[in-house]
C-alpha positions in Angstrom: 11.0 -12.6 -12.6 7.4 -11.2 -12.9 5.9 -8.1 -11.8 2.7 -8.9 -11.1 -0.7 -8.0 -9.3 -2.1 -10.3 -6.8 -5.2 -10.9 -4.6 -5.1 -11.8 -1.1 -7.2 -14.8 -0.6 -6.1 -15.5 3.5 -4.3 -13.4 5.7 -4.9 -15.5 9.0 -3.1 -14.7 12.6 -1.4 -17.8 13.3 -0.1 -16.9 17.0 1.1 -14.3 18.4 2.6 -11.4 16.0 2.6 -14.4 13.5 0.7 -14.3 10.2 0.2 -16.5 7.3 -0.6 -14.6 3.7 -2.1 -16.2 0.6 -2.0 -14.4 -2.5 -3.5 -15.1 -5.8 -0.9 -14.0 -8.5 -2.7 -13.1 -11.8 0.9 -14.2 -14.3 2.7 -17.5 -13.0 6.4 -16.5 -11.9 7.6 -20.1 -12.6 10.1 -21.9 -11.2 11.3 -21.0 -8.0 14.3 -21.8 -5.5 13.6 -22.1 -2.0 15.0 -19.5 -0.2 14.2 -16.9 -3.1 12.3 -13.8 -2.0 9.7 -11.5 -3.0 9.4 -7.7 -2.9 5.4 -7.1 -1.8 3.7 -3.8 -2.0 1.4 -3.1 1.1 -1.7 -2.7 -0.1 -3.2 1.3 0.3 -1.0 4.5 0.6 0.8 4.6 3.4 3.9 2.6 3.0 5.8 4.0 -0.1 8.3 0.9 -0.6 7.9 -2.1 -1.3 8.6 -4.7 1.6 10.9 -7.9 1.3 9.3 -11.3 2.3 10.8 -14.9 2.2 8.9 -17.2 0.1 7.3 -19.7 2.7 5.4 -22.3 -0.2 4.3 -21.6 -3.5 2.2 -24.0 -5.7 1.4 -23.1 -9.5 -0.3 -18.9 -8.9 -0.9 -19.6 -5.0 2.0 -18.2 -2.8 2.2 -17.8 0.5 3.9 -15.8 3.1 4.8 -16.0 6.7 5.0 -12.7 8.5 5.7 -11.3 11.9 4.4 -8.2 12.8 7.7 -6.1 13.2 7.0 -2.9 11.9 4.6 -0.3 10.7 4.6 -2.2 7.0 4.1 -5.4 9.1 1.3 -4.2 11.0 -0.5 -2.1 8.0 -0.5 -6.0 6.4 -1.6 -7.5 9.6 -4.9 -5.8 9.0 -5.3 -6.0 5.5 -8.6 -8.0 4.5 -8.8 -11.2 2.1 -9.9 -9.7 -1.5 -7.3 -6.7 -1.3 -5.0 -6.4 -4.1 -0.9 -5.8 -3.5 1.5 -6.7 -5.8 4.2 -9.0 -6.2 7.7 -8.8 -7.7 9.9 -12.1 -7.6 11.3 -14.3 -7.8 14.4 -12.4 -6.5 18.0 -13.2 -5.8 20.1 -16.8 -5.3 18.2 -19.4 -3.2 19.7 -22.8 -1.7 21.6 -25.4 -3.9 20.3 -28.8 -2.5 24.0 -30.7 -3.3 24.1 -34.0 -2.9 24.2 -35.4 0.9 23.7 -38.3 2.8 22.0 -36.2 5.5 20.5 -32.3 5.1 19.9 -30.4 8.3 17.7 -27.5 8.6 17.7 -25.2 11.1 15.5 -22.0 12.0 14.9 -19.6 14.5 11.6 -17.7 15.3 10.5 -16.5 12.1 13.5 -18.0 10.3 11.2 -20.6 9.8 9.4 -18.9 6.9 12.7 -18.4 4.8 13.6 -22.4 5.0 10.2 -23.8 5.2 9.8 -24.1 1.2 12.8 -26.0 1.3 11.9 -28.5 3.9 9.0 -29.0 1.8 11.1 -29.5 -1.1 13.3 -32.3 0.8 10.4 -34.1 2.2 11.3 -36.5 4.7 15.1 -36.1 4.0 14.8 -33.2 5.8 16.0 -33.1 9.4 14.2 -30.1 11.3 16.0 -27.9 14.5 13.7 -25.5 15.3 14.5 -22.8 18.2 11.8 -20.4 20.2 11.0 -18.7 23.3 8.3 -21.2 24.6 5.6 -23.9 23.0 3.0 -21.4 22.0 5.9 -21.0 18.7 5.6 -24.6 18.4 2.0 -23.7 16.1 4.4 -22.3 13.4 5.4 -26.3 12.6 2.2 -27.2 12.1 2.3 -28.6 8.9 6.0 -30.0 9.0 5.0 -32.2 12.3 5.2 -35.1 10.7 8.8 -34.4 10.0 9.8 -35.1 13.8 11.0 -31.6 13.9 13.6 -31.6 17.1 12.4 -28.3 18.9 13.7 -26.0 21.6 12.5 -23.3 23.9 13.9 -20.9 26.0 11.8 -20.8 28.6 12.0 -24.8 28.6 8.3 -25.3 28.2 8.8 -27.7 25.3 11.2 -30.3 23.9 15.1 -28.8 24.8 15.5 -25.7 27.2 17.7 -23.6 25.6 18.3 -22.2 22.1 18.3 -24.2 18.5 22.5 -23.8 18.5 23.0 -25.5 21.6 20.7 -28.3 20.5 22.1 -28.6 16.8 25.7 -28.7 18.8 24.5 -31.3 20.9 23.1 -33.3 18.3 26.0 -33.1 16.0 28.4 -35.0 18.9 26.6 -37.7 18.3 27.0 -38.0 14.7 30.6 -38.6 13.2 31.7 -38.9 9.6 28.6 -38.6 7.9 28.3 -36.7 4.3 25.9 -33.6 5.9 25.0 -30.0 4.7 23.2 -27.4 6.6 20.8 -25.3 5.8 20.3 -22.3 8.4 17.9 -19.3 8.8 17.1 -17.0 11.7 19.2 -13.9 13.3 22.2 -12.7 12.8 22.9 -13.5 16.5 22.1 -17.2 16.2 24.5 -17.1 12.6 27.4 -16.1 14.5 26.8 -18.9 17.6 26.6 -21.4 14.9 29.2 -20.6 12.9 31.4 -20.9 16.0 30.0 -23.8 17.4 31.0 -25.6 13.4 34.1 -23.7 12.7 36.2 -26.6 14.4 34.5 -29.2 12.1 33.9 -26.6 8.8 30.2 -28.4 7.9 29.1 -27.0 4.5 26.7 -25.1 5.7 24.2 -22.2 3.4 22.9 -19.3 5.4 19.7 -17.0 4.4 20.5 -14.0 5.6 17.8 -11.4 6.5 18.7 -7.5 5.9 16.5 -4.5 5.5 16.0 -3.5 1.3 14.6 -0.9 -0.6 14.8 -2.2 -4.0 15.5 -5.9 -3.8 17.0 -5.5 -7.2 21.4 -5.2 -6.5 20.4 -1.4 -8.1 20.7 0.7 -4.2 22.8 -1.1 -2.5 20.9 -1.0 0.9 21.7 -4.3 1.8 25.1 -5.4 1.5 26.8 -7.4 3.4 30.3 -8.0 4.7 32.2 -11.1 3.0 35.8 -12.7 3.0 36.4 -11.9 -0.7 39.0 -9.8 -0.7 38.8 -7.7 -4.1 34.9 -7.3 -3.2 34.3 -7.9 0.3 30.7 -6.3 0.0 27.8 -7.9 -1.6 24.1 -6.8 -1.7 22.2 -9.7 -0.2 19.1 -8.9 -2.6 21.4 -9.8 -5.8 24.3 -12.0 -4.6 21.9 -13.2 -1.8 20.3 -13.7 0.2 21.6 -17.4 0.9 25.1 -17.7 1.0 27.9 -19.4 1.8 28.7 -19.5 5.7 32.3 -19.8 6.1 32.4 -16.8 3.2 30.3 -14.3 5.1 31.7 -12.0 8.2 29.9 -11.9 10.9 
């Protein structure tokens, strides 16, 4: 883990409330899991803390973030110039284990793309990508994974499957039987608890990312914790325990 400064070389509006953020980091923070996250300060005065951000591809100093325009840190960002400094802490808490499968099936919603893109990257074509939005504009979010095949759906039914990601992945997995698979699933709490009951009959190994407001990002506040099935300590702080975990071990 490094705490360093960095300088913004892009920080381009995708589509929509959508942005993607390139930072130059001045010290290397090494090796990193997918699904690790960093803890950005927002350039200027305004925001005091420092905001947590999923770590969307990183390639020797370059990393880059994908960001939807959510809040006031969000939107102070949005308009934040290329040559700005901010600065970068990470990389922080327990990413995904990439086990040994036959099959690995990723799976995002909205913006949950930019917490399990790095590990799509990572799996290269071994990846299988279920992507869920509310209509084809989204679809400019896969831009770079398109040669993946990703398996997409809409709400509104404008592209690929009308409905959301779950129902699709459900669908999908019907036709598939006995096969060694692991998922690998990121987006809201909402679409965490369909999934987990559309599985829970067949108990896929299956890693979450889960997404929770932090103020440190360092297990020291304990801002974030989440609700488990351990049973001496059923709470644990998604910055330091998390944020991926085990699905059939969190409550949700």
């Amino acid at each position: 883990m490094v705490d360093t400064e960095a300088q913004i070389i892009e920080n381009k509006n995708i589509v929509l409330d959508y942005f993607l953020l390139k930072l130059k980091l001045a010290k290397t923070m090494g090796k990193i899991m997918p699904g690790q996250f960093i803890m950005l300060k927002i350039p200027g005065n305004e925001v005091f803390l420092r905001r947590p951000f999923s770590i969307y591809d990183y390639d020797k100093d370059i990393l880059t973030v994908m960001y939807k325009v959510v809040g006031k840190g969000t939107e102070i960002l949005s308009k934040t110039s290329k040559d700005n400094s901010a600065f970068v802490l990470g990389p922080l808490g327990n990413g995904f284990r990439v086990n040994k499968r036959d099959v690995y099936l990723t799976v995002a919603g909205g913006i949950g793309i930019a917490g399990i893109h790095f590990l799509i990257k990572t799996l290269k074509e071994k990846a299988s990508v279920f992507f869920g939005c509310s209509s084809n504009i989204e679809t400019t979010l896969l831009k770079d994974i398109t040669h993946l095949n990703p398996m997409i759906s809409t709400l509104d039914g404008s592209y690929g499957y009308k409905g959301n990601v779950v129902e699709m992945l459900t669908n999908y997995l019907e036709t598939v039987e006995n096969v060694d698979q692991e998922l690998f699933i990121c987006g809201p709490e909402g679409m965490l608890k369909s999934l987990k009951a559309s599985i829970n009959k067949s108990k896929i190994s299956c890693q979450a990312l889960v997404e929770e407001r932090m103020a440190c990002g360092l297990g020291l506040c304990f801002g974030c914790v989440k609700k488990t099935i351990d049973e001496n300590e059923p709470y644990k702080r998604v910055c330091k325990e998390g944020p991926v975990f085990d699905l059939w071990e969190i409550s949700l």
